[in-house]
C-alpha positions as CSV (number, residue, x, y, z in Angstrom):
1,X,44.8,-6.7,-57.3
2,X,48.6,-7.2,-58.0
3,X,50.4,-4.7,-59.9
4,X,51.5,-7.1,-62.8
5,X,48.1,-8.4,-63.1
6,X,47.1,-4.2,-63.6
7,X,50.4,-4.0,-66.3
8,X,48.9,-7.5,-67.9
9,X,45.8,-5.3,-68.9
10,X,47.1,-3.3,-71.1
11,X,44.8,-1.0,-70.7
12,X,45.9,2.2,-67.9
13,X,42.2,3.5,-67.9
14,X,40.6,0.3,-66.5
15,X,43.5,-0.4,-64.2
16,X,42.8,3.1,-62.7
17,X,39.0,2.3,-62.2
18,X,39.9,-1.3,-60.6
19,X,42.3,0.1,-58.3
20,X,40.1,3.5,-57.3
21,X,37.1,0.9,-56.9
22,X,39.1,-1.4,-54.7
23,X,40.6,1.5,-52.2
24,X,37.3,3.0,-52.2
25,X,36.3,-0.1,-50.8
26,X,38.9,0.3,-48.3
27,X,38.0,3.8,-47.3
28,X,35.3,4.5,-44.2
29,X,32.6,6.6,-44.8
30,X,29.8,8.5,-42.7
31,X,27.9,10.8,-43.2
32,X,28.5,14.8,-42.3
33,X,26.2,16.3,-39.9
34,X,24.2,19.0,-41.2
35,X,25.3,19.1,-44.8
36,X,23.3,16.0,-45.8
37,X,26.0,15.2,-48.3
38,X,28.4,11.7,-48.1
39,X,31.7,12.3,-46.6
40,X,34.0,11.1,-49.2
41,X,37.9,11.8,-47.8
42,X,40.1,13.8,-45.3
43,X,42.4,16.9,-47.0
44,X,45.2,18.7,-45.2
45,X,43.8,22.0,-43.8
46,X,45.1,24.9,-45.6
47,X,45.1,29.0,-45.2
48,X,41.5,29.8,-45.6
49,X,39.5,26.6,-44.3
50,X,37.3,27.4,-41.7
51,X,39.5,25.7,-38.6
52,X,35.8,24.4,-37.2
53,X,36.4,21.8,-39.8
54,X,39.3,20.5,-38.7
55,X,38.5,16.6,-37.7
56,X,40.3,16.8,-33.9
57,X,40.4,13.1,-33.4
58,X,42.6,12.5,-36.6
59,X,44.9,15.2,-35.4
60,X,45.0,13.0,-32.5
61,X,45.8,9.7,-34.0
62,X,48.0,11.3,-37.1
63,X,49.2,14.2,-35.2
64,X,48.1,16.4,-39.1
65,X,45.4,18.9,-39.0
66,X,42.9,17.3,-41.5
67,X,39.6,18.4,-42.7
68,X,37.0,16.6,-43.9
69,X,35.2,17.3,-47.4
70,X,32.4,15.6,-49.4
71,X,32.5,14.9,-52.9
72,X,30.4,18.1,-53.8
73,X,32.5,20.7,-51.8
74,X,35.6,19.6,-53.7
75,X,36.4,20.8,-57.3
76,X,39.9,21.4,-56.4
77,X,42.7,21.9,-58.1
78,X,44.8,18.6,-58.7
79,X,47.8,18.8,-60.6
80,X,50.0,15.5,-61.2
81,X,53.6,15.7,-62.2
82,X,55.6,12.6,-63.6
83,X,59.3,12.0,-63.5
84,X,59.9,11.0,-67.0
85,X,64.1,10.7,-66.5
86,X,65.6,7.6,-67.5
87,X,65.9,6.2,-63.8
88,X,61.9,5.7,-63.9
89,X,62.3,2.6,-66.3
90,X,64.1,0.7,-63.8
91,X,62.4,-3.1,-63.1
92,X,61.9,-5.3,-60.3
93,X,59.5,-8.1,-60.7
94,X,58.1,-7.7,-63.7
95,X,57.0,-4.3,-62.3
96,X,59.0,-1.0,-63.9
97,X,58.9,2.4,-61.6
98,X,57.1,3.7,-64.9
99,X,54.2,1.4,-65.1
100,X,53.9,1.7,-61.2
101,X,53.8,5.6,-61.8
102,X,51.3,6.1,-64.4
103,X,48.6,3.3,-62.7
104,X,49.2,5.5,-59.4
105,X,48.2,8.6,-61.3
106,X,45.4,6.9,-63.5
107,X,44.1,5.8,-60.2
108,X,44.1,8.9,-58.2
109,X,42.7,10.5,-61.6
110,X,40.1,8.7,-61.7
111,X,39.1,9.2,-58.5
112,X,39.7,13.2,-58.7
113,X,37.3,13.1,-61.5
114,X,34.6,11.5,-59.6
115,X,35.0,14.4,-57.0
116,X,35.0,17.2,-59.9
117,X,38.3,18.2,-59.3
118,X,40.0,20.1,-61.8
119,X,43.0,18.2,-63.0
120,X,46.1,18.8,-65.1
121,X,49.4,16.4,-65.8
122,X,52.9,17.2,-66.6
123,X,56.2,15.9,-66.9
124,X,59.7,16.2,-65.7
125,X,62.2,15.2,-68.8
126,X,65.8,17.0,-69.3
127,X,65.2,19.0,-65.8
128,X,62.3,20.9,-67.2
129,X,58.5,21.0,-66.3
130,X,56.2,20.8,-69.3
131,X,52.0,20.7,-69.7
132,X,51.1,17.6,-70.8
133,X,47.3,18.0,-70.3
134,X,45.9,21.4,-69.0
135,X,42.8,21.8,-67.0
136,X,39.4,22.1,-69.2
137,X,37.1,19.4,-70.7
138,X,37.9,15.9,-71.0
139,X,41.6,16.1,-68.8
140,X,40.7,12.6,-67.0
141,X,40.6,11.3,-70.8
142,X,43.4,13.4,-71.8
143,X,45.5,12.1,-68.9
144,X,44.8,9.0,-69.3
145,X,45.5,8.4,-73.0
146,X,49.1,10.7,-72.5
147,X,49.9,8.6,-69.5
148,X,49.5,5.4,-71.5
149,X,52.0,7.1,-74.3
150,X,54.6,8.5,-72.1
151,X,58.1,7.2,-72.0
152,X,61.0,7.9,-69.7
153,X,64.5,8.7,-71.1
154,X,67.9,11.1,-70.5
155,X,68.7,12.8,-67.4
156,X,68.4,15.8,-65.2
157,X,70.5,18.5,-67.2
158,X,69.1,21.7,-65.8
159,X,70.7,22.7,-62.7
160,X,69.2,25.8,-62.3
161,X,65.9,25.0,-64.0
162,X,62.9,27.5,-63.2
163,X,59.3,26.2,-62.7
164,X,56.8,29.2,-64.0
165,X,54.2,25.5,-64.8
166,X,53.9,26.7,-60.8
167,X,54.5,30.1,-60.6
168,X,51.0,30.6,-58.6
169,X,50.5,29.8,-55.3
170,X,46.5,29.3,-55.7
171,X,45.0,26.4,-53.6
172,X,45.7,22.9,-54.8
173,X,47.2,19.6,-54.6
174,X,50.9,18.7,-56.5
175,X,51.3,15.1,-56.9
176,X,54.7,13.8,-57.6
177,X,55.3,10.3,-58.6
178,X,58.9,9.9,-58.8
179,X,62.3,8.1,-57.6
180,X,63.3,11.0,-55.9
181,X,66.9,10.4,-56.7
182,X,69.1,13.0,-57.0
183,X,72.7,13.7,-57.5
184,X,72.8,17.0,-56.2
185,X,69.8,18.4,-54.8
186,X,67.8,19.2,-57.7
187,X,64.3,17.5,-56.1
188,X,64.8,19.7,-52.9
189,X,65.3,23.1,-54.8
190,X,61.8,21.8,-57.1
191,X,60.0,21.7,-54.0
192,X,61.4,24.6,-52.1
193,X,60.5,27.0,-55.0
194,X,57.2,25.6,-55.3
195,X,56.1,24.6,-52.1
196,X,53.8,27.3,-50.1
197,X,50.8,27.6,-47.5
198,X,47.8,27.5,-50.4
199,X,49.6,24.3,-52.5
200,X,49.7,20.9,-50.6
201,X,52.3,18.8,-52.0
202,X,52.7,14.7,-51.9
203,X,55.3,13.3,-53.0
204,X,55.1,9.2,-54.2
205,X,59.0,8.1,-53.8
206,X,59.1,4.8,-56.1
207,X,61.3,2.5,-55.1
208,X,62.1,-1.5,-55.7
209,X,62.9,-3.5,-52.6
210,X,66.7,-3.8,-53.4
211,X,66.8,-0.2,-53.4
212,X,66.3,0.0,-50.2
213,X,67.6,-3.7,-48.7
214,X,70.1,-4.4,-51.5
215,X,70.7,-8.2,-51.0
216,X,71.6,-9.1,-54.3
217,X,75.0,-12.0,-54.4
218,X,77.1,-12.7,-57.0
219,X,78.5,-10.6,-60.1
220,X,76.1,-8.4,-61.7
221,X,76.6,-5.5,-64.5
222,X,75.0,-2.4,-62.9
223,X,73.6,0.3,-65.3
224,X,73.0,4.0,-65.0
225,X,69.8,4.0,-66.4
226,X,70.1,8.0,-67.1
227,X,73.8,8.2,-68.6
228,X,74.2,4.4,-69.8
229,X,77.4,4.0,-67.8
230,X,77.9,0.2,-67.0
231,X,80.2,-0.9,-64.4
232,X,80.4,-4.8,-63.6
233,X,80.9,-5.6,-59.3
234,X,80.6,-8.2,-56.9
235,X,77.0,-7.7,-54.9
236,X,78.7,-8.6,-51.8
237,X,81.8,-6.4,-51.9
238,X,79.8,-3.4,-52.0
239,X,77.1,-4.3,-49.8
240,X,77.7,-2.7,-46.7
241,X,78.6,0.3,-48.4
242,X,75.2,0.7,-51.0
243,X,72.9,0.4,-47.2
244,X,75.3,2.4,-45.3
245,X,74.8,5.2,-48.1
246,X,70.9,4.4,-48.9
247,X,70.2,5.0,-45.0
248,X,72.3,8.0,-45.0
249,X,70.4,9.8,-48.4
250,X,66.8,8.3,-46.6
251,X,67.3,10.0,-43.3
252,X,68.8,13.3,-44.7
253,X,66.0,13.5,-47.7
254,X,63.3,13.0,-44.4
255,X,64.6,15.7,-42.4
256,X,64.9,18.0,-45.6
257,X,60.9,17.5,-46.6
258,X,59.8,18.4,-43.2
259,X,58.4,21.6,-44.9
260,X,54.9,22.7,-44.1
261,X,52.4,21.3,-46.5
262,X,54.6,18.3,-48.3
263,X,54.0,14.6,-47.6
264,X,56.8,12.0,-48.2
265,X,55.0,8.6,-48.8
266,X,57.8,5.7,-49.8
267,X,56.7,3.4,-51.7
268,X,58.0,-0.2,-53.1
269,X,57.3,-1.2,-56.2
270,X,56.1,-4.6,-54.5
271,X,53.2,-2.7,-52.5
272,X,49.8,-3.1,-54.2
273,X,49.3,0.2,-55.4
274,X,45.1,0.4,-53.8
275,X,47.0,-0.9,-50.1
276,X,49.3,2.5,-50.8
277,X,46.5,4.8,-51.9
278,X,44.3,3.7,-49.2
279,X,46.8,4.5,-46.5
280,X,47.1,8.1,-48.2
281,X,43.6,9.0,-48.3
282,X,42.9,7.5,-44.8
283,X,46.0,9.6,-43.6
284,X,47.6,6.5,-42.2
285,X,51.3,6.6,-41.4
286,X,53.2,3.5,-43.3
């Protein structure tokens, strides 16, 4: 189903259940010998899992030590985090990173839930980490509704921010739906303080197509979406120099994330959001 059409429902809840019922659709499943139970996905393998359960021909094909697990052997801990800085209302299409983010998270939500995972959402507004929905009763409704409610605004203002949201390094999954922009290298110190063996992280980079191919021609008046600066150019003039920059930030943000446990997916806003979850869950490389 096409993102706009998702936004055109107004309603975040059911775009999460079309979306996790299409990719499910998408997704193989078997059965797991022995344990009589439907295999449901593949996780990364983490310190602790039994290495018996690693799924060798994946590692062949995807070259990551996976392991399967069935919807009763989760009940992990899932904990989504949402850039809410100014930057995420940018639009393409019809399609803002914003609305993109928080059908993303509805979806994988909603499919958490299924599983029995535990879940939790926060935010990332001023360069701080704050709870928006802890784990306990009703967080898949709780997430849902504060998802539907959240608005992006300001910029990163805390250089030196600390994280205690993820001060323990129990076993779970971070999700990250973000731009991953950065002026300095705020993201990369977020994810080097709170990255370890026990806490897998993946991180949904959302980006529109001319943020990555910049072929706009003509005059346009470019906005900073976080400080409000305007600044009026020729597209063609600076051209060359916005790709030769884009591909320069691309290839060193790659090499800086090969960290143990975090995953990198890139993501245009243009992509039907089921096509990218299925690829994640599947452990496909894009």
């Amino acid at each position: 189903m096409l993102t706009t059409d998702l936004i055109k429902l107004n309603n975040l809840q059911l775009a999460g259940k079309l979306v996790s019922d299409e990719l499910l659709l998408g997704v193989q499943t078997s059965r797991r010998s022995g344990a009589g139970t439907e295999f449901e996905q593949f996780r990364h393998y983490v310190a602790g899992d039994d290495p018996k359960r690693i799924d060798w021909k994946r590692f062949a094909q995807t070259d990551q030590y996976l392991v399967r697990e069935s919807a009763t052997e989760s009940n992990q801990q899932v904990r989504m985090l949402l850039d809410l800085s100014g930057s995420m209302n940018y639009a393409e299409g019809g399609i803002s990173r914003l609305d993109y983010a928080k059908i993303l998270l509805a979806s994988l939500a909603y499919l958490s839930n299924r599983q029995a995972d535990q879940l939790s959402l926060y935010s990332l507004h001023n360069g701080l980490v704050q709870t928006l929905v802890a784990p306990g009763k009703q967080a898949f409704q709780k997430i849902v509704s504060t998802l539907a409610i959240a608005e992006a605004s300001g910029a990163w203002q805390n250089e030196q921010a600390s994280f205690p949201e993820f001060g323990r390094k129990q076993s779970e999954m971070l999700i990250i739906a973000s731009d991953f922009l950065q002026v300095g290298e705020e993201w990369l110190n977020l994810i080097q303080k709170v990255a370890g063996p026990r806490r897998e992280i993946v991180i949904f980079q959302l980006l529109g197509d001319q943020e990555l191919t910049f072929d706009l021609t003509g005059f346009y008046r470019f906005q900073d979406l976080e400080t409000g600066r305007e600044v009026e150019l020729q597209a063609e003039a600076i051209r060359d120099s916005v790709r030769e920059r884009a591909t320069t930030y691309f290839e060193t943000l790659d090499q800086a994330l090969q960290i143990p446990h975090v995953r990198l997916i890139r993501t245009r806003l243009s992509e039907p959001i089921a096509q990218v979850l299925t690829s994640f869950l599947t452990g496909k490389k894009r």
